[in-house]
C-alpha positions in Angstrom: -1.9 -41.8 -13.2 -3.2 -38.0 -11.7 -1.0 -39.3 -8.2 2.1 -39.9 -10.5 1.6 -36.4 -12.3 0.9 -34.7 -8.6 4.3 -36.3 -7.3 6.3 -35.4 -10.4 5.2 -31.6 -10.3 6.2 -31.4 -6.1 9.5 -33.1 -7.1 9.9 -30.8 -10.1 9.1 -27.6 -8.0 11.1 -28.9 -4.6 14.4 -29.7 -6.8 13.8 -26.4 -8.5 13.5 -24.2 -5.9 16.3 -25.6 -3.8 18.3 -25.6 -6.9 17.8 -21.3 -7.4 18.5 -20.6 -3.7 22.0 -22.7 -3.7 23.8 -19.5 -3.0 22.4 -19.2 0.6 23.1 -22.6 1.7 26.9 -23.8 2.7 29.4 -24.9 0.6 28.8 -28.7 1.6 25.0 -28.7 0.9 26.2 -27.5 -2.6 28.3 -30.4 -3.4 26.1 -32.7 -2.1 23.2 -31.4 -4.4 25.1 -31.5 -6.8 26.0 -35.7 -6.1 22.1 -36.0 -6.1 21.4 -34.4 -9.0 23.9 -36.4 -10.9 22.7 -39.9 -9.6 19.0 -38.4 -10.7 20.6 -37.8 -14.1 22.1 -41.4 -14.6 18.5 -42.7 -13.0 16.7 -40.8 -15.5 18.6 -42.3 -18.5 17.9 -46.0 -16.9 15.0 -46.5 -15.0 11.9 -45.5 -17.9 9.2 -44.4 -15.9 11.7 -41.5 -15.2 13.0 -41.4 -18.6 10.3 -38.6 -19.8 11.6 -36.3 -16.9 15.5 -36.5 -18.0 15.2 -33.1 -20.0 14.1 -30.8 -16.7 16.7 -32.9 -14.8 19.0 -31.9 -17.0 18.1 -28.3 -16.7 18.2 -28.2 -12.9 21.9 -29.6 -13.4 22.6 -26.4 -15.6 21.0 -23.9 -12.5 23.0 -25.7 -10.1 25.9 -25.6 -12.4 25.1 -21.5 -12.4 25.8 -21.4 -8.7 28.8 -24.3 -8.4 31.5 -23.0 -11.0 32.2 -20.0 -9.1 33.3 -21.4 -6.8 36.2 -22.9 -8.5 39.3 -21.3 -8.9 39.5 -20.7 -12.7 36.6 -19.0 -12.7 38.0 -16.4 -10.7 40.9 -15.7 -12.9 38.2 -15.7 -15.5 36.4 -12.8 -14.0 39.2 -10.8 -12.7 40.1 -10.7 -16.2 36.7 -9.7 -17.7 36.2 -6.9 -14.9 39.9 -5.5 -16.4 37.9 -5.6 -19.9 35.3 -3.3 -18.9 37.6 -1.4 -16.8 39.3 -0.2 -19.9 36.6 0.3 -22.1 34.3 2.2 -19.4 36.9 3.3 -17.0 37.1 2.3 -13.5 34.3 2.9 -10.6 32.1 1.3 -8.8 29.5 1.6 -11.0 31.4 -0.5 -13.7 32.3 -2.9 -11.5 28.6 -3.6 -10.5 27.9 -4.1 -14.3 31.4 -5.9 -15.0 30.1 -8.8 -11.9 26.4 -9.1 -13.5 28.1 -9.3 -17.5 30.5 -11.7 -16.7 28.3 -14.1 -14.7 26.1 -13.9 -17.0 28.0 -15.8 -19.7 27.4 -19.0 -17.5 23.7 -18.1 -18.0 23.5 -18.2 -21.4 26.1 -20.4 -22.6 25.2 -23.6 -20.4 21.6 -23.7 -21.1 23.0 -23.6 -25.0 25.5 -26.7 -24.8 23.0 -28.2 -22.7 20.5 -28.5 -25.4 23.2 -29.2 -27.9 24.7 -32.4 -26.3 21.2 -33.1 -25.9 21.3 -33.4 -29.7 17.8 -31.1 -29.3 17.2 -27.9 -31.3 17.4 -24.2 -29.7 14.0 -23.1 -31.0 13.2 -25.5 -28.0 14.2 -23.3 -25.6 12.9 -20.4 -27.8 16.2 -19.4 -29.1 14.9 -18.5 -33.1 13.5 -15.3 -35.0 9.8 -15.9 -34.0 7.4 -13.6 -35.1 8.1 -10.4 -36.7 5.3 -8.7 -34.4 7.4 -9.9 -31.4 10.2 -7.8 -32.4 8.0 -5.2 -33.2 6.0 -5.0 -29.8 9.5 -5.5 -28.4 11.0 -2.8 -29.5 8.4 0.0 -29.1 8.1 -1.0 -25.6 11.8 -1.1 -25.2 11.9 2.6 -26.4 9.1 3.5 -23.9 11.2 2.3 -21.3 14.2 3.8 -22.1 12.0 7.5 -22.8 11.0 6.6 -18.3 14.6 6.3 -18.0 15.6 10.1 -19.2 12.6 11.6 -17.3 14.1 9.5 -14.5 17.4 10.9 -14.8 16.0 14.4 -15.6 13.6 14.4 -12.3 16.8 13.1 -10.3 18.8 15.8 -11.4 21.5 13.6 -13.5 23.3 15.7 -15.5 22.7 14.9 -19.3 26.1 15.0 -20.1 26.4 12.5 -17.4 23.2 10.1 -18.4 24.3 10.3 -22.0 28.0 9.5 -21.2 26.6 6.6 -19.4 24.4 5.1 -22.0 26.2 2.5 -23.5 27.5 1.2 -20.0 23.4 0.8 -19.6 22.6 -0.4 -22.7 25.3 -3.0 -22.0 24.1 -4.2 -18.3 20.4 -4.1 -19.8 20.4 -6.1 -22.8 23.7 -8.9 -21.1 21.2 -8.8 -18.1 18.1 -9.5 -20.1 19.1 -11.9 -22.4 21.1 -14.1 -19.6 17.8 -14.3 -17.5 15.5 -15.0 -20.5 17.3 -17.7 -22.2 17.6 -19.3 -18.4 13.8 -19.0 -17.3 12.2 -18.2 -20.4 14.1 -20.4 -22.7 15.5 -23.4 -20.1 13.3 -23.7 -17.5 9.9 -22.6 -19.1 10.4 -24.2 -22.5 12.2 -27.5 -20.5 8.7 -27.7 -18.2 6.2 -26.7 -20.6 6.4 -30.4 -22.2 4.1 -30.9 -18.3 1.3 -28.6 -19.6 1.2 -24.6 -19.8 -0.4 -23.6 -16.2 2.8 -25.7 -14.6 5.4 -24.3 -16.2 4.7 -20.7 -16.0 4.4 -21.4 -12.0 7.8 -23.0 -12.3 9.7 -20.0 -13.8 7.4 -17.8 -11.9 8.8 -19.4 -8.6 12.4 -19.5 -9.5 12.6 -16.6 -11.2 10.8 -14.1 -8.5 12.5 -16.3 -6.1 16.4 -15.8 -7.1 15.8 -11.9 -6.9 14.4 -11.6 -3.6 17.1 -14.2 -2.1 19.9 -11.5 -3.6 18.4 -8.3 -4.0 19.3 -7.8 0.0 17.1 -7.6 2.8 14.7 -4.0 1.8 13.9 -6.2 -1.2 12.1 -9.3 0.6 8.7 -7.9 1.0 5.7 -9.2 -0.9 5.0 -6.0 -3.1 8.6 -7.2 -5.0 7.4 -10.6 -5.0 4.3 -9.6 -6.3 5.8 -7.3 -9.1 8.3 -10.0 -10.2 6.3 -12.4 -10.5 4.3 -10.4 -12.6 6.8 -9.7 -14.9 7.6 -13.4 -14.8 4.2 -14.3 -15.9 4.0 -11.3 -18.6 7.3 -12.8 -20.0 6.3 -16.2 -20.1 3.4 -15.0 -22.1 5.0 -13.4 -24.6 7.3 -15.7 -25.4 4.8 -18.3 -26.3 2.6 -16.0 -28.3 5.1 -14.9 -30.3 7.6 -17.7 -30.1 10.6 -16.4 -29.3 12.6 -14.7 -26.3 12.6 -11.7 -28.8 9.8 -9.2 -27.1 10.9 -10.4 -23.6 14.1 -10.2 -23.9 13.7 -6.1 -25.2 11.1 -5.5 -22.9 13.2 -6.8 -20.0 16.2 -4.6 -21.4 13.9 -1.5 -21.0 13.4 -2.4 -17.2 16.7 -3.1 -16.2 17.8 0.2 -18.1 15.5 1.9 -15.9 17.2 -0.1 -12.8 20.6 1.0 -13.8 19.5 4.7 -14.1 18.0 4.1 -10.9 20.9 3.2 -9.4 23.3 6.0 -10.7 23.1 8.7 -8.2 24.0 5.9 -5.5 27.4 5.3 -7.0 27.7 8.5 -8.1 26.7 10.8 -4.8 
């Protein structure tokens, strides 16, 4: 029935998008998410008019997951002790630490959606983890390399010392590609290829949402405006594409490496003036 479709896409997108903006809401509101989510999960497994749903139930439990572990104490002494790694392998500045915060949280990013789809006894090209097509890799790349060529006339036009920029290059490579590949296999791989089983138009609006949504909730208050709501999106939409066309997170996840380079070069002078 169209009305049973309709309602299933308003749930989808409500319990989506209150699932990606957890980390503005209190403590309380988290756990009790969390309680409903849960009893949607066992309801989903039970009742079988909502059995065809439990997949992208499953995946806003991963997203809320995302936002709920740190919380806990353990994961704390988890990343004080990944920020020492990259302390000693980079040195220690505030520059390292901004990429030591994103690398670490980023493991829950990529690992959950993972052992989510393996206890769902589901295969990873699913979510769009496999080789794909060559030309993928291939558009990926080139595009990746354009990128990083914007990032040197950046640093050149900024007046970052090339000793400096190339000293820093494999701190950026390393916050570009963790970075890309932790927010590909979430939106790209979980969310779009979870949603996508609902028809093409509806899941690229579901990542588009979430995923232009988390960055303006935490990119501060110069970044809410529509113009980087517009742009993300964008790039949402781009991404989405080229992971069906070439059927992998491949191209996206090198394309989206070459922006977030550019980001980090971006950002250098401001830890560095």
């Amino acid at each position: 029935m169209k009305s049973e479709k309709y309602f299933a896409w308003i749930a989808i997108l409500g319990l989506g998008t209150i699932a990606v903006t957890l980390g503005s809401f209190p403590n309380l509101f988290r756990y009790f998410y969390v309680v409903c989510i849960i009893l949607l999960l066992i309801m989903a497994r039970i009742a079988p008019s909502l059995r065809k749903y439990r997949f992208v139930l499953d995946a806003f439990f991963v997203i809320v997951l995302i936002w709920y572990l740190p919380l806990l104490s353990i994961y704390g002494k988890f990343h004080s002790s990944g920020k020492e790694l990259f302390f000693r392998i980079f040195g220690k500045n505030d520059l390292v630490k901004m990429v030591a915060d994103n690398s670490i949280s980023g493991l829950l990013w990529i690992l959950l959606p993972i052992i989510l789809v393996l206890l769902e006894r589901d295969s990873l090209k699913s979510i769009f983890i496999k080789k794909g097509k060559k030309n993928g890799w291939l558009v990926g790349a080139f595009l990746l390399l354009i990128l990083m060529a914007v990032g040197f006339f950046i640093a050149w036009r900024s007046d970052i010392h090339l000793k400096v920029y190339f000293s820093l290059l494999p701190l950026g490579l390393s916050f570009a590609v963790i970075n890309a590949i932790k927010e590909e296999v979430l939106y790209r791989g979980l969310v779009f290829g979870r949603t996508l089983r609902f028809g093409f138009v509806f899941a690229l609006l579901c990542q588009f949402l979430w995923f232009a949504l988390i960055h303006i909730l935490y990119s501060g208050a110069m970044g809410r405006n529509f113009g980087m709501f517009v742009g993300i999106g964008t790039f949402a939409v781009l991404s989405a594409w080229m992971t069906r066309k070439f059927g992998s997170l491949a191209c996206a996840v090198l394309v989206h490496a070459g922006i977030d380079f550019i980001i980090f070069i971006t950002s250098v002078p401001h830890y560095h003036s």
